[in-house]
KOLVO-968051 format. One line per field, with one value per residue (C-alpha): x, y, z; residue number from 1. Coordinates in nm, 4 decimals, always signed. Example, Ala and Ser with C-alpha at 12.3 -4.5 7.8 and 13.67 -1.06 7.14 Angstrom:
# KOLVO-968051
xx = c(+1.2300|+1.3670) .
yy = c(-0.4500|-0.1060) .
zz = c(+0.7800|+0.7140) .
n = c(1|2) .
END
This chain:
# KOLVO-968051
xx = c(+2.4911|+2.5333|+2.2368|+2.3974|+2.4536|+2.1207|+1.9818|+2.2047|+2.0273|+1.6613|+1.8302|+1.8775|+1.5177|+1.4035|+1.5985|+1.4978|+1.1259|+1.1910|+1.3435|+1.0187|+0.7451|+0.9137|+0.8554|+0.4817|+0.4151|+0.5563|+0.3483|+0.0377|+0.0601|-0.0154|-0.1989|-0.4822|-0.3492|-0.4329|-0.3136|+0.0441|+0.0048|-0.0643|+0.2800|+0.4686|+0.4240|+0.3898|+0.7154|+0.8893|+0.7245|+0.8802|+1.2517|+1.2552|+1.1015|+1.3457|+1.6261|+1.5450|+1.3367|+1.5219|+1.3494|+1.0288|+1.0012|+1.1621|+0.9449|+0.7846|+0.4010|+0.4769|+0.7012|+0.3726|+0.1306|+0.3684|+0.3829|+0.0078|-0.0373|+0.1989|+0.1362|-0.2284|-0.1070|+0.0321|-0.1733|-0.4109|-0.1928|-0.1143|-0.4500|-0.6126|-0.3348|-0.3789|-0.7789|-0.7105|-0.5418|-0.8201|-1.0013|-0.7285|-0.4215|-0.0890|+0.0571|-0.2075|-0.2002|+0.1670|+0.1176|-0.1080|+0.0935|+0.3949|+0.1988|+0.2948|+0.5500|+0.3235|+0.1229|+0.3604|+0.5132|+0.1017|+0.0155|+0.2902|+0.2087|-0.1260|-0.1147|+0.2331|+0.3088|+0.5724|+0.7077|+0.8735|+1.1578|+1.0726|+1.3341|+1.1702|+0.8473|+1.0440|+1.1836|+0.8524|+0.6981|+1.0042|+1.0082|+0.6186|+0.6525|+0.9452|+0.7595|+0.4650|+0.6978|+0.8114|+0.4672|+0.2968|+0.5367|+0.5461|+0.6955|+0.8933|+0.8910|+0.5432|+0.3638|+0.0458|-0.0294|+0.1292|-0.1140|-0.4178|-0.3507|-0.3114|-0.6608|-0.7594|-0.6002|-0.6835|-1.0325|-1.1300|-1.2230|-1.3171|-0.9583|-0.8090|-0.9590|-0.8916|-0.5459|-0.5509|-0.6476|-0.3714|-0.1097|-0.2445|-0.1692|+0.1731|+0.2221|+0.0504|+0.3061|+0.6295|+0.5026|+0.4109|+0.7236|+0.9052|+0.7509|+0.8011|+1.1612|+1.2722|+1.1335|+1.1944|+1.3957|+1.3413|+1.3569|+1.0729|+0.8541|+0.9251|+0.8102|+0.4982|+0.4172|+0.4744|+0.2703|-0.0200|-0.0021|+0.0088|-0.2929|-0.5236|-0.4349|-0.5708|-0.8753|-0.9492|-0.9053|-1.0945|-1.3871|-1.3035|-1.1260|-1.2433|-0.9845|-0.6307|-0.4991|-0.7084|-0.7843|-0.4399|-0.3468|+0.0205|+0.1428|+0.0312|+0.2248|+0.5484|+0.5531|+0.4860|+0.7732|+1.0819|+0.8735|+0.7397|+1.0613|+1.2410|+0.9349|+0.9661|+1.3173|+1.4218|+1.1125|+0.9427|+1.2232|+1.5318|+1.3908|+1.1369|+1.3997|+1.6439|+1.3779|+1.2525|+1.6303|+1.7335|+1.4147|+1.6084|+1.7846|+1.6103|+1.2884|+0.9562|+0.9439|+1.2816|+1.2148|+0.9016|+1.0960|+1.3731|+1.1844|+0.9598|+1.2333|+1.1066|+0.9023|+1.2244|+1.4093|+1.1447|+1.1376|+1.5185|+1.4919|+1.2380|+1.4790|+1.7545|+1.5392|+1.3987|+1.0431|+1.0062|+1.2268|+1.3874|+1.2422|+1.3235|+1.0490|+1.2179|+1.5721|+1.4434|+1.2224|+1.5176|+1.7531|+1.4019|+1.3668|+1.7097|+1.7387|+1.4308|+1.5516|+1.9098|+1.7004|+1.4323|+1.7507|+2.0243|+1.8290|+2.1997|+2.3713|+2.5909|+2.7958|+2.4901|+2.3033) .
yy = c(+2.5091|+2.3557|+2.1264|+1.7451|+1.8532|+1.9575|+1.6223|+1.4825|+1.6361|+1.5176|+1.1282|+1.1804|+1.3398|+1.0259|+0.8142|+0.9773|+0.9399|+0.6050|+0.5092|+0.7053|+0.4551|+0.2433|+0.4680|+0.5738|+0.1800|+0.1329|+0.5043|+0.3814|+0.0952|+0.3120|+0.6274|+0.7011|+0.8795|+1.1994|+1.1776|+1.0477|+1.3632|+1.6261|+1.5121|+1.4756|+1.8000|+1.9666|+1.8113|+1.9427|+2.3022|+2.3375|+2.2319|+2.4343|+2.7388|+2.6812|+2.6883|+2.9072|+3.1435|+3.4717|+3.3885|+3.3755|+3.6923|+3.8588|+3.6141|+3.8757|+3.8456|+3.7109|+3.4117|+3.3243|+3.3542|+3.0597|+2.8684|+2.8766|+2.7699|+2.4979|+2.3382|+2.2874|+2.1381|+1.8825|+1.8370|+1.7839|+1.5501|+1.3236|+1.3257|+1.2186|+0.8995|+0.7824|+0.7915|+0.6649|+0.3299|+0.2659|+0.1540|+0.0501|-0.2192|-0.0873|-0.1599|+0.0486|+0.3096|+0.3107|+0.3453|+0.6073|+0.8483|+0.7954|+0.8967|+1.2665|+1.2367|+1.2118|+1.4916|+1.7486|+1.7933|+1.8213|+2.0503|+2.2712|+2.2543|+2.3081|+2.6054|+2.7302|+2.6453|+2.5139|+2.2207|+1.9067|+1.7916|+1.4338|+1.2392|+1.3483|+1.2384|+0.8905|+0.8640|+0.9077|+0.6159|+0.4075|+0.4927|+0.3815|+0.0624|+0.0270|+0.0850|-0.1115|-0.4123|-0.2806|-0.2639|-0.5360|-0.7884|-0.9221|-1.2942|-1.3181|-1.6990|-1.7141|-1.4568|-1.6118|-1.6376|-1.2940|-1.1241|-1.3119|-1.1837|-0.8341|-0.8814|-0.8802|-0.6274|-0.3601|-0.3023|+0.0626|+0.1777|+0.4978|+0.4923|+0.5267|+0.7960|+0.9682|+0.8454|+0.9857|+1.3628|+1.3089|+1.2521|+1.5256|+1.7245|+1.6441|+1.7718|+2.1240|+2.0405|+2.0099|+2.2796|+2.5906|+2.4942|+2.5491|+2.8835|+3.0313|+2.9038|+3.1750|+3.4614|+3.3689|+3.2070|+2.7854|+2.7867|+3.0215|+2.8801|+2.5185|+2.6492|+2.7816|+2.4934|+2.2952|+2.5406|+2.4922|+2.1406|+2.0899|+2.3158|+2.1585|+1.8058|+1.9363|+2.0072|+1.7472|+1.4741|+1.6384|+1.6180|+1.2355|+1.1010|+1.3304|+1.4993|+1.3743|+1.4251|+1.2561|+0.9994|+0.8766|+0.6425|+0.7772|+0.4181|+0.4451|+0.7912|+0.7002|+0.3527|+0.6011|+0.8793|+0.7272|+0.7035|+1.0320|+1.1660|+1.0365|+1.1293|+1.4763|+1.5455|+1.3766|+1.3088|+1.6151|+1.9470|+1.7504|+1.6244|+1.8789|+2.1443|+1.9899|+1.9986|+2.3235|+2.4425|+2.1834|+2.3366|+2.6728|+2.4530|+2.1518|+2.2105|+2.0409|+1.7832|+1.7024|+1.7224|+1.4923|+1.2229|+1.1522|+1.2204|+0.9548|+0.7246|+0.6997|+0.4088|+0.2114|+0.3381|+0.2041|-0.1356|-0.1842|-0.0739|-0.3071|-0.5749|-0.5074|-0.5084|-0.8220|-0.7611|-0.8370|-1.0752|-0.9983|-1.0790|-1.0923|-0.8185|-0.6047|-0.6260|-0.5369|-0.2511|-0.0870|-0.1443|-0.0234|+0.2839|+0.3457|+0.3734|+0.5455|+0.8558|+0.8529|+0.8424|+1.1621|+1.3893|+1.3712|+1.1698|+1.0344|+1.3441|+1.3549|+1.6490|+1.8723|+1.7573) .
zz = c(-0.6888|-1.0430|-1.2075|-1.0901|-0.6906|-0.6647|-0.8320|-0.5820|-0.3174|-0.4545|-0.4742|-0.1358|-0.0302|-0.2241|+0.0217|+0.3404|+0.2120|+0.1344|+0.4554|+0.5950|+0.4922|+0.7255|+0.9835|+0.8804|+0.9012|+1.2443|+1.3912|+1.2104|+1.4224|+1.7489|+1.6043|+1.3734|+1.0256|+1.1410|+1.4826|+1.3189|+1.0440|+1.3955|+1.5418|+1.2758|+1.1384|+1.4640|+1.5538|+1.2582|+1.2793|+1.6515|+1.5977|+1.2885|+1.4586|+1.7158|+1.4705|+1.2324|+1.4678|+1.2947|+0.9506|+1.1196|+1.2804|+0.9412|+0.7300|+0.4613|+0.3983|+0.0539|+0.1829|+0.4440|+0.1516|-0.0221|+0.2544|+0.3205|-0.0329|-0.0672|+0.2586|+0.1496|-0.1495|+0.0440|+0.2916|+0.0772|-0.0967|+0.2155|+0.3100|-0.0056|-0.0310|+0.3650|+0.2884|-0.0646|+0.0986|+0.3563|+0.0155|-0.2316|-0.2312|-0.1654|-0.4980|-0.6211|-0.3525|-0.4612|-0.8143|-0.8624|-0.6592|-0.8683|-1.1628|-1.0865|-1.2940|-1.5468|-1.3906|-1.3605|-1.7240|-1.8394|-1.6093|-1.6697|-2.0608|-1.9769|-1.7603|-1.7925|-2.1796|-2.0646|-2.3644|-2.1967|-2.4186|-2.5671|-2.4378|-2.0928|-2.2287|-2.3195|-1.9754|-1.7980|-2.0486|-1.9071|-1.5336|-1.5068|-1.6359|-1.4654|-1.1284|-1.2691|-1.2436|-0.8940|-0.7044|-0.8921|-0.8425|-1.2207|-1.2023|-1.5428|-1.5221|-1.4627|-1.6305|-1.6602|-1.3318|-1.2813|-1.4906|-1.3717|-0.9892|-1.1922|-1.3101|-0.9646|-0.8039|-1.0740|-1.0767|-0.9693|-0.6614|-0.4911|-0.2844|-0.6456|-0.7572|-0.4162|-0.4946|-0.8528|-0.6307|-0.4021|-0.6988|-0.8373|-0.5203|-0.5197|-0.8993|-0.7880|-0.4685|-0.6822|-0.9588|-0.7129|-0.4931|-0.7876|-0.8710|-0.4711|-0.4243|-0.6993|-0.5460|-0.1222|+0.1096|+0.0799|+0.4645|+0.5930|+0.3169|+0.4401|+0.7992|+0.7176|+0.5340|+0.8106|+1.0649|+0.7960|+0.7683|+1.1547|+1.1826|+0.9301|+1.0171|+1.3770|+1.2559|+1.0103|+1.3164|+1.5301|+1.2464|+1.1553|+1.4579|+1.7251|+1.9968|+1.9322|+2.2627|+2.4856|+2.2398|+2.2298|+2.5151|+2.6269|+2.6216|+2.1938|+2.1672|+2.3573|+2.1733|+1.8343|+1.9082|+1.7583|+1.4362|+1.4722|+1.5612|+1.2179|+1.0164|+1.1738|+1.1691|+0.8574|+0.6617|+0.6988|+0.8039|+0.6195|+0.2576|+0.2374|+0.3147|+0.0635|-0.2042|-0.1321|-0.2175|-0.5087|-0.6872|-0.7096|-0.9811|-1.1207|-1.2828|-1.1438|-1.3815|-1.3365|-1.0023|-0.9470|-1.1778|-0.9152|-0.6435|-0.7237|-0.6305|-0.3112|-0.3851|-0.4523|-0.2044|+0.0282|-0.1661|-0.1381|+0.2309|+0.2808|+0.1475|+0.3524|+0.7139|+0.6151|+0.5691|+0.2214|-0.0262|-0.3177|-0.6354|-1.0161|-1.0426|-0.7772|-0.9698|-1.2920|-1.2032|-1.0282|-1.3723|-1.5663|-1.3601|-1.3321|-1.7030|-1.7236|-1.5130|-1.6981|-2.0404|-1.9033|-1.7448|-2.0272|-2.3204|-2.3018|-2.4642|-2.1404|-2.3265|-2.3541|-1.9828) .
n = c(1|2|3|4|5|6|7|8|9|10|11|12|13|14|15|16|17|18|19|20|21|22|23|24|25|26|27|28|29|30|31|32|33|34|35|36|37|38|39|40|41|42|43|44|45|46|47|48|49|50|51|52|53|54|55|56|57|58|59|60|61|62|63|64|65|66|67|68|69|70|71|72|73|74|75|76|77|78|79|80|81|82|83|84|85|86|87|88|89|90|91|92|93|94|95|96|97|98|99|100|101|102|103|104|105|106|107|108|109|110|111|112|113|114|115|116|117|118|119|120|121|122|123|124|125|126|127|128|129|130|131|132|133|134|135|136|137|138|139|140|141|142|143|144|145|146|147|148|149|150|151|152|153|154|155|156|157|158|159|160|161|162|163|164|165|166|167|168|169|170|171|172|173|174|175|176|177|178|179|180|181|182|183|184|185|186|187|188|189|190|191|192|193|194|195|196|197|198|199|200|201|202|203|204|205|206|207|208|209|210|211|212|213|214|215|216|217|218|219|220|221|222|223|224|225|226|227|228|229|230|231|232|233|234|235|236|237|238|239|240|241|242|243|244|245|246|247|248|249|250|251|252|253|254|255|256|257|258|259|260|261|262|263|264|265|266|267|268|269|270|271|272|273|274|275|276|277|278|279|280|281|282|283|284|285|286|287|288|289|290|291|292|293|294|295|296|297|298|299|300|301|302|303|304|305) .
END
């Protein structure tokens, strides 16, 4: 697979996730976090053991060990965002998370010595502000007013910092995924990451929202399933899958950049269903970001990229 199909692949994990905060919104309206978390992984983990149930039984200790380890990563990282929001705005909530991109390239040069090239440093700069503009909603006509509401909604909170924690667990996410997708089969580590996220979600709601079967009413969970069903399938076994194998080609940072194009995915496909207008902010964050990610994958020498 050459360099461009496989950035292909993570535009379209960033759609799928972006289509998925739909979904989360409409299960969340039925189930507790962790409840949603329990059957959306655990629906995953099932249809892909069905499927793939050879890799399974010839998955090699090493490929478990990954799977273990990245599926805490983000579990972790889910966790730390849904708790993170109970005590933080959205746009915030939003925000913070995307700031793995920043995450991701510094880690690696911390830990890895591994240099960024500048124009990805530059494109980074360029893709925050342009989703600065998306989630705050920055009226260009009216910036006054604009930046006194942003006065408001930025003072520090708890829920950001556990926001800042679950960012970070989404660069370790991206980074270590990376690393393990050289060495074994994308697949069998995208299982066990799913059996591990399933398991500890179990446990952590029966700690914080006690038992999650007989505390969900069965009218809640059958009103929840087509949600849980496209978060499953598509959000969690498709996109994570497609990752898992595009990072056989992109780099992480590379990697965390586009994928962070979820968050305007799910602004555009908030747009289109209705449930939010479209704004002079919106438009210009997508042509800011768009540039942004042209300017931190090919610092426009197209020959060389």
């Amino acid at each position: 697979m050459k360099t461009w199909q496989a950035n292909i692949l993570l535009i379209i994990v960033a759609m799928i996730w972006g289509a998925g905060f739909v979904a989360t919104e409409e299960s969340l309206r039925y189930l507790e976090p962790l409840q949603m978390q329990i059957f959306r992984f655990g629906i995953a983990a099932v249809i892909a053991t069905i499927v793939f149930y050879k890799r399974v039984l010839k998955a090699s200790k090493r490929a478990i060990i990954y799977g273990s380890i990245i599926g805490l990563a983000f579990f972790a990282a889910m966790t730390f965002q849904t708790f993170g929001l109970t005590d933080t705005t959205v746009p915030k909530n939003a925000f913070i998370t995307v700031t793995n991109v920043i995450w991701v390239p510094l880690f690696l040069l911390i830990f890895l010595k591994v240099k960024p090239k500048m124009h990805l440093l530059y494109g980074v700069i360029v893709i925050l502000i342009g989703f600065f503009f998306l989630l705050f909603d920055i009226n260009i006509f009216d910036l006054g007013a604009s930046f006194s509401n942003l006065a408001q909604q930025m003072n520090i909170t708890f829920g950001d910092f556990l926001t800042l924690l679950c960012a970070f667990g989404f660069a370790i996410h991206i980074i270590l995924s990376g690393k393990f997708v050289a060495n074994e089969d994308p697949i069998t580590i995208l299982i066990f990451q799913l059996y591990i996220s399933t398991i500890l979600s179990i446990i952590l709601c029966f700690i914080m929202e006690g038992n999650p079967v007989t505390n969900i009413a069965t009218s809640n969970l059958l009103a929840a399933m087509p949600a849980l069903v496209f978060m499953a399938v598509f959000s969690s076994l498709i996109a994570f899958g497609l990752q898992l194998i595009a990072q056989q080609y992109v780099p992480a940072s590379n990697t965390a950049i586009i994928c962070s194009l979820e968050s305007l995915f799910a602004s555009l496909f908030a747009v289109v269903l209705g449930s939010v207008p479209l704004t002079s902010s919106l438009v210009i964050a997508a042509f800011v970001i768009t540039f942004g990610i042209i300017l931190a994958e090919t610092g426009f020498n197209f020959k060389e990229e």
